[in-house]
Each structure stands twice: as C-alpha cells, then as structure tokens.
C-alpha positions in Angstrom: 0.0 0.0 0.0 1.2 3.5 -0.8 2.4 5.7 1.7 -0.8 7.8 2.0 1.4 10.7 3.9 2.1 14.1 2.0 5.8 14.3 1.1 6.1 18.1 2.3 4.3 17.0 5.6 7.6 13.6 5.9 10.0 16.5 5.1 9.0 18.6 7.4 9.0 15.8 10.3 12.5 14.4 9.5 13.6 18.5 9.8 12.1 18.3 12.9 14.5 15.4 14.3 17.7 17.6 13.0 18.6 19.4 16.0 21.1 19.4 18.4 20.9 19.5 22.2 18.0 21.6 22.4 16.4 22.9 25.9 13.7 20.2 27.1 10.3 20.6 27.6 10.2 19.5 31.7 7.1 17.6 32.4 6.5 16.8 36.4 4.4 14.0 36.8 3.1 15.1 39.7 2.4 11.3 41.8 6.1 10.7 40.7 5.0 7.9 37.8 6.5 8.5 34.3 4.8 10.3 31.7 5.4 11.0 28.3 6.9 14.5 27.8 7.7 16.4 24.1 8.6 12.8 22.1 12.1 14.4 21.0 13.2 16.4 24.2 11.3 15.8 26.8 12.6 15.5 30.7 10.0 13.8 33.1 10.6 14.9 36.5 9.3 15.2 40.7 9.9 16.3 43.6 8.0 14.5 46.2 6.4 16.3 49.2 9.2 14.1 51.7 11.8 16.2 50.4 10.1 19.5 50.5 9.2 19.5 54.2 12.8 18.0 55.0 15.7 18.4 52.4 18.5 16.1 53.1 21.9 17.5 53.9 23.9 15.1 52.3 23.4 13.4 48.7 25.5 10.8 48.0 25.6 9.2 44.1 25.5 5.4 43.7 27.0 3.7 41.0 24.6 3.1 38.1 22.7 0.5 36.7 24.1 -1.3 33.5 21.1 -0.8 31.5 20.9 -5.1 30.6 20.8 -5.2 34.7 18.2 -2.4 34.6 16.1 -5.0 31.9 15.8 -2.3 29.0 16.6 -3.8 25.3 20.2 -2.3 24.6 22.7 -4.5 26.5 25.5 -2.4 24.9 26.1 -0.6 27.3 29.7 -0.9 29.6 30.2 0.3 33.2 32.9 2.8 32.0 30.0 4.2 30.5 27.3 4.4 33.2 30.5 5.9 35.4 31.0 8.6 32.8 27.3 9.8 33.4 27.2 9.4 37.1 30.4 11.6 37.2 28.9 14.4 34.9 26.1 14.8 37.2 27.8 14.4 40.4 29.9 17.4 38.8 26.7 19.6 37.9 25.1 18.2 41.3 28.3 19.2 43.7 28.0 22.7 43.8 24.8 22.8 45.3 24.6 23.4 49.0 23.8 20.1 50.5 27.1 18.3 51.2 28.5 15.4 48.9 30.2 12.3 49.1 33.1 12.1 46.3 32.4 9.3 44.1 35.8 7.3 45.1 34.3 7.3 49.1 31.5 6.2 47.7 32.8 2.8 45.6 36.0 2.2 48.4 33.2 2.1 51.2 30.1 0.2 49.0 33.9 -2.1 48.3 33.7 -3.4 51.4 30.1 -4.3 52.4 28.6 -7.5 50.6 26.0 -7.5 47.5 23.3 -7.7 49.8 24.3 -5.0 52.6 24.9 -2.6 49.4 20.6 -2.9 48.3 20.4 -1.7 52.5 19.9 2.1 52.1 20.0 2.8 55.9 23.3 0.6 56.0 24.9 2.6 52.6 23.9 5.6 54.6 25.0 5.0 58.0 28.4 3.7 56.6 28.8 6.8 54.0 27.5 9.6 57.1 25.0 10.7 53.9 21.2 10.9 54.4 20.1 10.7 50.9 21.1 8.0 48.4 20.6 8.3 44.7 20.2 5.6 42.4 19.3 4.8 38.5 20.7 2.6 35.4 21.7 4.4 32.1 19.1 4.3 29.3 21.1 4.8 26.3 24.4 5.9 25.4 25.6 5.8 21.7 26.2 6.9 18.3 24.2 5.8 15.2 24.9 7.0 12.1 23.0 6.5 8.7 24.5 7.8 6.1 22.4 11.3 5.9 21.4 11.2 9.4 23.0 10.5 13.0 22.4 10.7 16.3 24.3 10.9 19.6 22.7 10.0 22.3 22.8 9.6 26.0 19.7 9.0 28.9 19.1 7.9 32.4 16.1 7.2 34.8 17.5 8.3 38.7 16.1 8.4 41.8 17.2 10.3 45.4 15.6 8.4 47.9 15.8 8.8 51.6 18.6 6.4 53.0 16.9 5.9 56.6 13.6 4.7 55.1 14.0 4.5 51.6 11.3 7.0 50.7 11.8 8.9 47.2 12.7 12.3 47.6 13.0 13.2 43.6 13.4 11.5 40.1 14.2 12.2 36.8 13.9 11.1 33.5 15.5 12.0 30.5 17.3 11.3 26.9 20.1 14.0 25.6 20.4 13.7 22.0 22.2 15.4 19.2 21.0 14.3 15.5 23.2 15.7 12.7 22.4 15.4 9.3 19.9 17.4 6.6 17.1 16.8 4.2 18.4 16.9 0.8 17.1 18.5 -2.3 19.9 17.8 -4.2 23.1 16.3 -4.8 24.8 19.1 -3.1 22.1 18.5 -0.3 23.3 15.6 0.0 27.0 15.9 0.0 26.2 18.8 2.6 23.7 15.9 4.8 26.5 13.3 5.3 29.0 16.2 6.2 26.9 17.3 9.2 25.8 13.6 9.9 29.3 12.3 10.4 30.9 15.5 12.3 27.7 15.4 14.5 29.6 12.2 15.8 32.5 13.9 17.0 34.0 12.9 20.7 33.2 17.3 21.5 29.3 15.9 20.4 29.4 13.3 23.2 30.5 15.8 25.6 27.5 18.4 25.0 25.3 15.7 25.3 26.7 14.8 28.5 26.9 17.8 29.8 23.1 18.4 28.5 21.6 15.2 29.8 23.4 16.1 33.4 22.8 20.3 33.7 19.4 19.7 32.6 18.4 16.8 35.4 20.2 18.1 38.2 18.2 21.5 37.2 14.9 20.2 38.6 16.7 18.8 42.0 15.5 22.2 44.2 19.1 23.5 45.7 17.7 25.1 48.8 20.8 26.2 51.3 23.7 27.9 50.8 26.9 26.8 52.6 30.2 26.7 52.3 31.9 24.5 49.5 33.7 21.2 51.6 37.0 20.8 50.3 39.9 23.0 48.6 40.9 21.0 45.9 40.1 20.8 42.2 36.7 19.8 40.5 36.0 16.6 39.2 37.3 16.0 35.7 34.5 14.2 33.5 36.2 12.6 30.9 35.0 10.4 28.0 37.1 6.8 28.3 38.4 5.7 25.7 40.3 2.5 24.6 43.9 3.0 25.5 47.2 0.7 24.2 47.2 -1.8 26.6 49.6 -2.1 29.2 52.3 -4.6 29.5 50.9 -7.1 32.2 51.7 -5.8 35.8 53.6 -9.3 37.0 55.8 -9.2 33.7 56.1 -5.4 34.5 57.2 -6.1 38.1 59.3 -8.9 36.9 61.5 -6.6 34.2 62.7 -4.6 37.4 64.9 -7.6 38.9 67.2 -6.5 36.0 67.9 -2.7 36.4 69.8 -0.5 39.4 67.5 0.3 42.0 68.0 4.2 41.1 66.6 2.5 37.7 63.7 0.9 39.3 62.7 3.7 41.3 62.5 6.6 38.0 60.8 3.1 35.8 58.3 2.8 39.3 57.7 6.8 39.4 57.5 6.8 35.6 54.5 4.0 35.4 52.9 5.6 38.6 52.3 8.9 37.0 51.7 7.6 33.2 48.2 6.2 34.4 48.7 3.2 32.6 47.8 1.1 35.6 45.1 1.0 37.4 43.6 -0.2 40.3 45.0 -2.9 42.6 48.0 -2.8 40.2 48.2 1.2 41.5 48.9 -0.5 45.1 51.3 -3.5 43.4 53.6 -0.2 42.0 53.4 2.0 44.8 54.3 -1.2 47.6 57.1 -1.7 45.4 58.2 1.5 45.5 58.4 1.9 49.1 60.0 -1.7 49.1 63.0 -0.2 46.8 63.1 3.2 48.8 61.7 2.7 52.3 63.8 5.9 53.5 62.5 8.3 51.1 59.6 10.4 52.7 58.1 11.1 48.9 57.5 7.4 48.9 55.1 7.2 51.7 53.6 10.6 50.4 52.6 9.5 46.6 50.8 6.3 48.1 49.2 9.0 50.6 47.9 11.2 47.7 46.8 7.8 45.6 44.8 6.3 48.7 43.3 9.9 49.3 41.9 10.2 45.5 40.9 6.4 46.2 38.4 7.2 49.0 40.3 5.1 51.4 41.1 8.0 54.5 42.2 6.2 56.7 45.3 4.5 55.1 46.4 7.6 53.1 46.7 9.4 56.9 48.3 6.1 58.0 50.7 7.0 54.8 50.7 10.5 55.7 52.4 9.9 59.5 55.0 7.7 57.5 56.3 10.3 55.3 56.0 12.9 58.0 58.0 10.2 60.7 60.9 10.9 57.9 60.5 14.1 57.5 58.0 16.1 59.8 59.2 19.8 57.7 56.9 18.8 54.8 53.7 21.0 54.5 52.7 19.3 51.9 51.6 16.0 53.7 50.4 17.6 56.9 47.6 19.8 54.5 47.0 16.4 53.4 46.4 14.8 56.9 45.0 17.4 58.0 42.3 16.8 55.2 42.2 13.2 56.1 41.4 14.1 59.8 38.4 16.4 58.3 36.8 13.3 56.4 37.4 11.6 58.8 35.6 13.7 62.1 39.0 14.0 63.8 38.8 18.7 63.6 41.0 18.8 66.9 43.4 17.0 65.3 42.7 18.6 61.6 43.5 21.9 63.0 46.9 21.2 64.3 47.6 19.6 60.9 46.9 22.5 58.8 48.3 25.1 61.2 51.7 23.6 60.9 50.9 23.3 57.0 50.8 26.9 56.9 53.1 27.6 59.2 55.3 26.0 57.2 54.0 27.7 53.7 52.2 30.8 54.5 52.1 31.7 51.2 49.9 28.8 50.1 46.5 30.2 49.5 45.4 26.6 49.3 46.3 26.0 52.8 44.5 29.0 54.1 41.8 27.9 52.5 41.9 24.4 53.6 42.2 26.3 57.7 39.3 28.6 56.7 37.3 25.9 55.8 38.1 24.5 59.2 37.0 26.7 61.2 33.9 27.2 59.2 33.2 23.6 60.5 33.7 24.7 63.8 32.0 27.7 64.1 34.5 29.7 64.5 33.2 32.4 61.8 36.0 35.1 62.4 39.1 32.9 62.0 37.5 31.7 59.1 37.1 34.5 57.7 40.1 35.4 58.7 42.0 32.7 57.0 39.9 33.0 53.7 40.6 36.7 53.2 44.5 35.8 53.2 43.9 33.1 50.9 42.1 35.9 48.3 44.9 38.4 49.3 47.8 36.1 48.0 45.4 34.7 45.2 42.7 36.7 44.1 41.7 33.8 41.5 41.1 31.3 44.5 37.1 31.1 44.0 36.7 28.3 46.9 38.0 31.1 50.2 35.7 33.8 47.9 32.4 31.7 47.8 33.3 30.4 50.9 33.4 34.5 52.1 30.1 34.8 50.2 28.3 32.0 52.5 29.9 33.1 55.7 28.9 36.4 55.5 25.1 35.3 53.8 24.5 33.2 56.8 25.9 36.5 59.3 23.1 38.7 57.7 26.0 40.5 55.6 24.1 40.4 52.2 26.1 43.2 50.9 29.4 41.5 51.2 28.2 38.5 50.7 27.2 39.9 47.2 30.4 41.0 46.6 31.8 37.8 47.6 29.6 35.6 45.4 30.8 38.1 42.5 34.2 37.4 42.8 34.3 33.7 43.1 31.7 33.8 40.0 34.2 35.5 38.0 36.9 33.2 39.6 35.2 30.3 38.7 34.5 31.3 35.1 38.5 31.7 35.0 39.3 28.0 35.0 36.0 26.7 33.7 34.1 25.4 36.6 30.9 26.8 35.5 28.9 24.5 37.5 30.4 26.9 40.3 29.8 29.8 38.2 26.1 29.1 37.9 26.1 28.3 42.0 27.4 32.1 41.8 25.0 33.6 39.9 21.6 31.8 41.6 23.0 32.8 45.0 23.0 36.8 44.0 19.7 36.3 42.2 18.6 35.1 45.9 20.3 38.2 47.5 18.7 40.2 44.7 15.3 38.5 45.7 16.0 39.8 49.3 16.4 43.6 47.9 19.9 43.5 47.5 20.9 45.9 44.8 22.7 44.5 41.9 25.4 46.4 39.7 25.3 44.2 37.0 27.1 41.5 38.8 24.0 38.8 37.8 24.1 40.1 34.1 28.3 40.0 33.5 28.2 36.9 34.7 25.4 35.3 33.0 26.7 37.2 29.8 29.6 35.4 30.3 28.5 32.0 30.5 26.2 32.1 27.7 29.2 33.3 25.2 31.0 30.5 26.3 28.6 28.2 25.7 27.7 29.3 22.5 31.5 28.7 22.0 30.6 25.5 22.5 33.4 25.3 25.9 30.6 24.3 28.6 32.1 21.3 30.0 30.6 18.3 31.0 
C-alpha cells in the first residue's frame, strides 16, 4: 500500500528530528510515575512532598545500573560508560549546598560491604554519614549513524531516595540527544547531509550531550541552602574513556625490574605511577614496590598518601601520611594532606593542628589558608575563618573556593552586601578555570540576594553574559 502521507508533511518531520541538544520541555508528573513529555526532548521529573518538608543534607551518588541489569533492550552498554554519566552529574550536582560524598568514598566504602548490605539504604547511609542516596541505570548511550542522518545520544532514569527509610525524595527522566544530518534537495544537499551527519559524531558531540543530559536533570533537584563549599581542591574532571594501548601485564612489568639498578627501578616505578597506565589494585602493586625499593624516602610514603586519598580510602592515606611525615616532619605538603584526612574523617581537633603547621610552614599557600578557613567554618569559628579565607584571596585573588566560601559566611551572618560582593568574585573566579557549575552556584545565590532587595550592579548580568558566550562557543564542560 502507498504511503498515503504528503511528502512536504515527511520532510518537514525528518527537519524536525535535525537538531542538536536543544532545551527540554520538563514535564512533572506530579504522583512521581512517568509520563510521556515532548517525544524528541522531553525530561519527566518530581519532587515529592518528603523532600520539601525535610531536604536532606547530604546526597550521595550510587554507581549506576548497567542498562541489561536495569532490563531495558540495549545491552551495549559498559560500566565505564554508566560511570561517565554518574560523574557528569555528580559534577553539575556538587556545587549545590547540600554536602556530597566524592564518588571514590563512595565505591571504596560500598567495596567493602557485601552484595546484599549494598541494596540496605539505611546501612549505605549509615556507613557513608549521607542521608540521601541516589540511584538509577543508564538508558542509552551511543552513536548511530545512517549515512544522511546521525544521532548521539545519552539517557538515564535516577532516583534520590531517603537512605533511613527509603522514601523517594525526587526522580528524573530524560534522553540528551544530538541528530546531525539534513534533508536533501539535491546532490549538493546531499554531499552537505553526510558532512553534518558524520561531524555530528564527534568525541566534542558526546560531551554536549553529557553535559546536556546532566545540567538539565540536576536543574529540577531544588538547591535550597547555601553553605560553604567542603574541600579546597580541584573539581571533578568528567572525561569520555576511551580505549587505550594496553599495558604490558603488571607481574611481567614487576618482573622486568629484577634487571635494572634500584636508582633505575625507582625513576621506571615513578614513571609508570604517574603515566596512568595502571590501574587499580596494580596502583597498590607499584606503589608497595616502591616503598619496598626506597623505604627511606619520605616522597614514597607521600605519593601512596595522595593515591589512597583520591581512592576514598582515609584512613590509610593518613596512616601514609604519618609515615612520610616520621621521615621528614618539615613537609607542609603531607600535613595539609592529613589534615584533610582528619576532616573526612571527624577527627577537627586533630585537623586543625595539621593544617596550622601546614601553613606555618607555607604561608604563602592560599590553598592551605583555604583548607584552615574551611576548618573553622566547620567549627564555628566564623571570624578565624574569615580570617583565613581573606589571606587566601589576598595572595590569590583567583582562589574562587576562600571567595564563595566568604560569600556563605557572610550570607548566613546577615552580611548580604558583602556576601554579594563575595559571590561576585568567586563567580568571575570560577568562570576563569571553567568550573561553570560553580559559576552558575554564583549567579543563583546573587539572584537570591537580589530576591531579598539587595541591589545589583550588574554582577548577575556580566556573569550570565559570560556563560552564555562561552557556551555558544561550545566550551561548557561536562
């Protein structure tokens, strides 16, 4: 039978499908069950009462669903995948004012507990000090490409539930896609179609739809506190994996040692440690050896403090910590890192003499002050904090954590003028080394200060202006 459809009317529906990352249509469902939103772009969403009347303080990201464990069709997609999309939105989620656990606390803690301990929400909780949980499998996550049209695509279905009871607190739905490709009305058309088709599946495509897929979810999550940011050290990098030359077998590595000086092993040790082509427990294999090879060397015990650290496992890496300091007890360096271990891990008594001989010992490290400010903030102690983060700004002016941190100290002391000013600066900060998650963190606290009748002198619009050029540069980062 003869398609009985107009051609004009098939045109215009394929043109339809040809665009690229555009704004969703957000649909709440209202009792929380899925709905169908806009077929192309649409993001389901709710926000149940429970979360309203009592927002959690902590959120704390699971590791996702493999979408064959989730029982969807597409069994193509792989873990490094679903982790590439939890860490996107944990990046878009973290500067929000309810505290987070970093995703490597998360996995080295869920490690340790057994498969069914893990599907315990008030055990996750309990063992990760987090009150809210969030959970979900990846939908899709590909490229297709059909000769005059692709897509790129990425979705996920999540859920923040309570980890006490289990209660949902929100959920979202929602697929990111970019189609490339064109309608052709002639052979140029054509020529012109497949172009745009095949650099629509670019690696920079997959990051936009990242970027999209997370910004636009965590969007409907209400962010309903301001506080001060947790820990003075660089964003999470997002990353697309990709297939890398593989790695000459860690036992056959280890074993090809035996035959060079130890000077030799140490710089081939150092050398493999920092390439990244291990991973893992062959991380721990190269670092153990190391020490075995230099077990005088303070720098030893110090890069298998940093690696246990970025790990999630705290305690070890300030077990690590004392070792390289029992060598040499002059190095700032590892007592600002114990002294962030003893913050993770509750111990602020012992946190505070850590970074006080850090700075003593550096006092020209604006990360350090930060790190003390931050401190104190815990503690209550506003003024030193304060204190503390305006030396951190003086030595760097660039250092967007003491400046934001400024902005919430003096928000929550009923000083909305400086905290404006504050908020300003780490905006502008922020937009400087292209954390705009931050930036955006920036600009909805003034636009709550500007809500309260605090005068704005264009500090909402500069920054806004500035993030929307960039983005139309196509630089907003996953």
């Amino acid at each position: 039978m003869k398609n009985s459809v107009p051609a004009g009317i098939r045109i215009l529906a394929l043109a339809a499908l040809l665009g690229a990352c555009d704004a969703p249509s957000y649909v709440d469902s209202g009792d929380g069950s899925r709905k169908a939103g806009n077929p192309f772009s649409g993001l389901t969403f709710h926000v149940y009462d429970s979360y309203k009347t009592d927002p959690p303080k902590c959120v704390a990201i699971l590791p996702l669903t493999k979408i064959e464990d989730g029982g969807a069709d597409n069994a193509g997609i792989t873990i490094d995948q679903t982790e590439v999309v939890r860490r996107s939105f944990y990046a878009h989620l973290s500067p929000h004012g309810k505290r987070d656990v970093e995703i490597p606390r998360v996995d080295f803690v869920l490690k340790d507990m057994s498969e069914a301990d893990r599907k315990n929400t008030a055990l996750v909780g309990e063992r990760l000090n987090c009150d809210a949980l969030i959970v979900g499998n990846v939908t899709e996550y590909g490229k297709r490409f059909l000769g005059l049209y692709s897509s790129v695509a990425v979705g996920a279905e999540l859920q923040m539930v309570r980890a006490d009871t289990g209660e949902p607190l929100w959920e979202g739905s929602y697929e990111s896609i970019s189609r490339g490709g064109s309608v052709p009305m002639s052979l140029i058309g054509i020529a012109s179609g497949v172009l745009d088709a095949a650099l629509n599946l670019q690696e920079e495509t997959l990051f936009k739809v990242l970027d999209n897929l997370a910004r636009h979810l965590v969007t409907t999550i209400p962010d309903n506190s301001i506080a001060v940011l947790e820990d003075p050290v660089a964003p999470v990098n997002v990353a697309v994996r990709t297939k890398k030359d593989k790695a000459l077998p860690i036992n056959d590595f280890i074993a090809g040692l035996s035959k060079k000086s130890a000077g030799e092993q140490k710089q081939s040790l150092l050398a493999a440690i920092n390439g990244g082509q291990f991973k893992g427990k062959n991380m721990i294999t190269l670092h153990e050896a190391l020490i075995r090879i230099a077990p005088g060397e303070p720098e030893s015990y110090g890069l298998y403090a940093h690696h246990l650290a970025d790990e999630g496992d705290y305690a070890n890496a300030l077990a690590y910590a004392d070792n390289a300091l029992a060598l040499n007890g002059q190095n700032g360096d590892m007592h600002f890192l114990k002294g962030r271990m003893q913050i993770k891990l509750d111990d602020l008594d012992g946190a505070d003499a850590s970074l006080v001989r850090a700075v003593a010992m550096n006092p020209s490290s604006s990360e350090y002050l930060a790190g003390l400010g931050y401190l104190n903030s815990l503690r209550g102690n506003h003024d030193r904090a304060l204190a503390a983060y305006q030396m951190a700004v003086d030595l760097d002016a660039d250092n967007g954590f003491s400046h934001y941190n400024m902005g919430a100290t003096f928000y929550n002391g009923g000083e909305l003028q400086a905290a404006r000013d504050s908020f300003y600066k780490a905006g502008l900060a922020y937009l400087k080394i292209g954390d705009y998650g931050q930036t955006e963190k920036a600009v909805a606290d003034l636009r709550d200060l500007a809500s309260q009748g605090v005068k704005m002198n264009n500090e909402i619009k500069n920054l806004e202006g500035a993030l929307a050029s960039l983005k139309e540069k196509g630089k907003n980062n996953a």
